[in-house]
N, C-alpha and C positions, 0 to 999 in steps of 0.2 A: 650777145651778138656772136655769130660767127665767127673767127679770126681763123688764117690763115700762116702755116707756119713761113719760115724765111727759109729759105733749102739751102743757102749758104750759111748760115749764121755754126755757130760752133756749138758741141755739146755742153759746153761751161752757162751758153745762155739758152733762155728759153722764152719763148713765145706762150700767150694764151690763148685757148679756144673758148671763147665765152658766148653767155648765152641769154640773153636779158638777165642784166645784174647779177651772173654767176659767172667766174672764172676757172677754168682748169689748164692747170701747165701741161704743156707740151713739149717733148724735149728729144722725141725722134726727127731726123730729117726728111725721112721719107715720109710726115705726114700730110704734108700738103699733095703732094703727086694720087697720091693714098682717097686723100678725101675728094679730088678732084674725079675717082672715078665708084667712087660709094653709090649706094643702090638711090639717093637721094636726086640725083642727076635722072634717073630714071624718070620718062614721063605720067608715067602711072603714077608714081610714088608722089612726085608733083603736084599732078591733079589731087590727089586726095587732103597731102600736108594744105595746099592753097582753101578749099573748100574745108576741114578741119580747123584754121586759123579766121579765115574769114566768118564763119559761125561763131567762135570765139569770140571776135572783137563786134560782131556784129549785138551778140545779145550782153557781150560786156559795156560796150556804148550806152548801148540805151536803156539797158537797166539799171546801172548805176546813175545815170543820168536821171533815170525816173527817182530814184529813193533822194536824190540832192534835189530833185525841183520839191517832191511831196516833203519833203522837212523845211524846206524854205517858203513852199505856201502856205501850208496847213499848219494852222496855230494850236489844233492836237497834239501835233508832234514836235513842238516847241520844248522839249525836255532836254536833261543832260544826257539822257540815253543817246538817245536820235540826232543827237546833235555829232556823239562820238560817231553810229553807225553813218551818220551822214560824211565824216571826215574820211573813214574808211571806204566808204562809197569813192570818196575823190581819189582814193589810193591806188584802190582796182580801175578805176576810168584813166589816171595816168599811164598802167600797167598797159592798160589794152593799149593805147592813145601813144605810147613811147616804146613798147618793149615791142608788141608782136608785129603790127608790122615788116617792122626793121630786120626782126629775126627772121622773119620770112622771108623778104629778100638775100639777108645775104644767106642763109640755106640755100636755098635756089640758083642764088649767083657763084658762092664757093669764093666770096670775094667783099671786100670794104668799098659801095661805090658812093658812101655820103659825103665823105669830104674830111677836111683837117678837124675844124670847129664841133662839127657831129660827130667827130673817133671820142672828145672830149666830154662831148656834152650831155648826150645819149645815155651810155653807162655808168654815168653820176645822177643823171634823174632816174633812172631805173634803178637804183640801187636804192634811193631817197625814196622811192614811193614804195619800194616793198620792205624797209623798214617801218617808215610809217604804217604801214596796214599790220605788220604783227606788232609794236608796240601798240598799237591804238587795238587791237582783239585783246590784249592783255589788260589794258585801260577799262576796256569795258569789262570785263571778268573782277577784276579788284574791285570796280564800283560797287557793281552785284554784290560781290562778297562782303564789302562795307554796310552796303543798305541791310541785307539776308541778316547776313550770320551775329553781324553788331547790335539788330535794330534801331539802327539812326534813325532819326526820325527827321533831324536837319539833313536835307540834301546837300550835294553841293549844286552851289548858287551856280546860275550859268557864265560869270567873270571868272570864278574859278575853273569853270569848265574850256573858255577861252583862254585862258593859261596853260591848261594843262596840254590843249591842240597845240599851243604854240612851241610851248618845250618839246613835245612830241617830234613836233617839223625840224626844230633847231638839230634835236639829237639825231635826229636820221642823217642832216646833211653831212655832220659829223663822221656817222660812223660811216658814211656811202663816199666820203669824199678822196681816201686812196685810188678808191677809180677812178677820179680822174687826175687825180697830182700825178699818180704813178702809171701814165701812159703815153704811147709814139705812135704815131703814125706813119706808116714806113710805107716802101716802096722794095716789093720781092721781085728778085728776077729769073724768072723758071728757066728761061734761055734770052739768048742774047739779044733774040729781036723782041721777045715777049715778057711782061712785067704786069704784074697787078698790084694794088693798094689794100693794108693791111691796119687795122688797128691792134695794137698790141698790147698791153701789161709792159711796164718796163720798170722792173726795182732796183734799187740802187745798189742793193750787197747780192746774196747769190739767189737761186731759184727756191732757196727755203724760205725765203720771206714771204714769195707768193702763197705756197702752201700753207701756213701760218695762218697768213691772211683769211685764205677759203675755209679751214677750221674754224680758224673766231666768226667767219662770216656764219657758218654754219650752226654753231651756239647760239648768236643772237639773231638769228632770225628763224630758228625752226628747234632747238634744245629748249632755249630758255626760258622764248615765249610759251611752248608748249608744256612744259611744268610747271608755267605759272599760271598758267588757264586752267588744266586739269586739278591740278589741284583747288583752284577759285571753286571752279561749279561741281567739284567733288564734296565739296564741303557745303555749299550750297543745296543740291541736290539730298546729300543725307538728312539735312535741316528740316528742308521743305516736307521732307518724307518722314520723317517723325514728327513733323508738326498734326497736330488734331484741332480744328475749326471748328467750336459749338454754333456755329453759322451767324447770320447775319453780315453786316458791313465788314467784318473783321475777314470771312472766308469768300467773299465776293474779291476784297484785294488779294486775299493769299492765292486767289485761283489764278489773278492776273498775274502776278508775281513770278508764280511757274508755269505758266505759259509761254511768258517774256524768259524766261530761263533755259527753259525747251528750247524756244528759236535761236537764243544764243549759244546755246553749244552744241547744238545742229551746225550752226557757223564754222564754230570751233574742229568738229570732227573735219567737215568738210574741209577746211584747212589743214589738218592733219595729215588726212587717207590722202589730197591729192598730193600735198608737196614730201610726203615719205618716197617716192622711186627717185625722186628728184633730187634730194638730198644724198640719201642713199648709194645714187648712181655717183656723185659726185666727191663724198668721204671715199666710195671704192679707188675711185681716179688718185686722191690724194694719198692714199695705205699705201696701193699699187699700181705702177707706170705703166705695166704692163695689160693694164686694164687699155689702154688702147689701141692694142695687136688685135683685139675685138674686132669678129667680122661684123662688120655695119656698125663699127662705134657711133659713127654720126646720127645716122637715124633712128639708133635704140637711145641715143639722149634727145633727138629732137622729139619724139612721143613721149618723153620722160617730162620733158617743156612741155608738151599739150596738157598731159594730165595734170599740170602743176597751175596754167594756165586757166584752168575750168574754174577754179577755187574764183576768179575774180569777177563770173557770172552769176555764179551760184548763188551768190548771199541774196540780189535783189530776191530770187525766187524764194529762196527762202523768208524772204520777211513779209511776202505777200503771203504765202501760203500759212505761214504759221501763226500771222499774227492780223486781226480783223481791224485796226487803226490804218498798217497800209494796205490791206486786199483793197479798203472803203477811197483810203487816199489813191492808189491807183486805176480804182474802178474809174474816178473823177476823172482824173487827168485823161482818160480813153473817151468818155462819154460827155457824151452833148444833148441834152436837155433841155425842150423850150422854155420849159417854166418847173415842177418838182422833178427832182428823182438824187440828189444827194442826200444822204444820211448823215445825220449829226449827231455823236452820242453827246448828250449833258449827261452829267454823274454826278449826283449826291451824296451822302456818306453810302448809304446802303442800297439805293437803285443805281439802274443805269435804264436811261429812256430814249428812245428814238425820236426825232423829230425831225422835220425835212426842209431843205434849205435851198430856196432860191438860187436858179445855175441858170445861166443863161448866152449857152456856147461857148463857157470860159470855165474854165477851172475856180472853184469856190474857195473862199478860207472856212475850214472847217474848225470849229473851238469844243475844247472841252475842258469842263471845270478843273479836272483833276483824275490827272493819267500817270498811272507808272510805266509808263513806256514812252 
């Protein structure tokens, strides 16, 4: 979220300017006056960031929304895969649902107008849910690499799969929860008749703890996860591509296999390329302060937040396009059908067959013997 500096507060302390779940210290005085007349005020600039963010949330709603109804209907997609991509689905949908908004307003406003409760509560659930979506992209990258490079042939069971969400969620709140221990909601006063409300960072020793903070934040949610994926489907990918299939049922799975592999780290990139300016912009802020003498610092980080933001629509598209279990589960959930037009694949060891399944202006449970994805 936005935050706004305190113009009286001393140089010994410092303020945050944050930004859905990301922090940067602020430690000039004149940055509030400063941001109060950035090109962001501008109503051009306005119009576009409002129409940019509401396209955001709008195809991040309901596309996520779509991948958690089509895993919860369709008893195809009843796997440990889809079950992970289904949790990450919930990860980006809180993102949209908790972050952008909010960050839009207070852009806009240059000001904290949700209250005591929401300075607290907001940047702890925004912090929890984009932890969860890169430990859970990491989760799904280890599976892959399990099933690939090991050949297990035991999956894991889906209780174990349910465990492994759960520690997932546990360790997010964890690491997301300085955001909200270590924060005030204050009250600035630009002059004497006039005053706005501020949600701040407030640490207990000096402004290196903040810094600190934003470092380690920056390891585990965009360092660590990201060498641990790349290297998963780097290994992966070498696998699959030296593998040779004298065909039959054997190369019929291996096809699916790297398929489901392609769309995951399609995922992966797209999570990379978007949230690198974002990160990036944000290590520069922590190296050096003077990264904020930056003309148009605000709005050259609020486009740094769009592009980091796209990564949480992205995936549904991706898994429609890349992968023919949900193009079939999505095409459903649009279409309405007196009587045929759902597709069902049954799969034996070595065919896979079509066969078409009663729908009737409802969404169908679609089943399939036996899916790796």
């Amino acid at each position: 979220m936005d935050v706004i500096n305190e113009v009286n507060m001393t140089r010994d302390n410092t303020t945050t300017f944050t930004n859905c779940c990301t922090l940067q210290d602020v430690s000039e005085e004149g940055a509030l006056l400063e941001g109060l007349e950035d090109s962001t005020q501008l109503v051009g600039v306005q119009v576009v960031l409002i129409l940019a963010y509401s396209t955001i949330i709008l195809f991040g709603v309901s596309g996520n929304s779509l991948v958690i109804y089509a895993v919860y209907r369709f008893r195809n997609l009843h796997t440990v895969t889809n079950f992970f991509i289904a949790n990450l689905a919930v990860a980006d949908l809180l993102v949209n649902a908790l972050c952008l908004p909010f960050t839009l307003m207070a852009t806009l406003s240059g000001e904290w107008k949700f209250g005591q409760v929401m300075c607290y509560l907001l940047p702890y659930a925004q912090g929890l849910a984009v932890h969860v979506s890169t430990i859970t992209l990491s989760v799904i990258a280890l599976d892959r690499y399990r099933s690939i490079i090991h050949h297990t042939e035991t999956k894991m069971s889906k209780d174990v799969c349910v465990v492994v969400i759960i520690v997932t969620w546990m360790a997010s709140a964890v690491l997301a929860s300085p955001l909200a221990i270590f924060r005030e909601y204050v009250t600035f006063d630009l002059t004497p008749e006039h005053s706005i409300q501020g949600c701040v960072e407030k640490w207990p020793g000096s402004s290196a703890d903040g810094t600190v903070y934003s470092v380690a934040t920056f390891l585990l949610q965009y360092g660590l996860p990201l060498s641990v994926i790349s290297y998963a489907y780097a290994c992966i990918w070498s696998k699959l591509r030296k593998h040779v299939s004298p065909g039959g049922g054997h190369s019929e799975r291996h096809r699916r296999r790297r398929k489901t592999t392609k769309m995951l780290a399609a995922v992966v990139a797209v999570f990379a390329v978007s949230w690198l300016p974002f990160h990036a912009f944000q290590l520069a802020v922590d190296i050096d302060s003077s990264v904020f003498d930056m003309k148009d610092f605000k709005l050259l980080y609020t486009v740094f937040h769009i592009i980091a933001m796209c990564s949480t629509f992205a995936n549904p598209i991706l898994y429609g396009w890349m992968n023919r279990n949900y193009r079939q589960a999505f095409a459903a959930a649009f279409k309405c059908t007196p009587a045929e037009g759902v597709l069902r694949r049954v799969q034996s060891r070595d065919t896979v067959r079509d066969t078409t399944l009663r729908h009737k202006c409802t969404i169908s449970t679609l089943t399939q013997d036996n899916t790796h994805l």
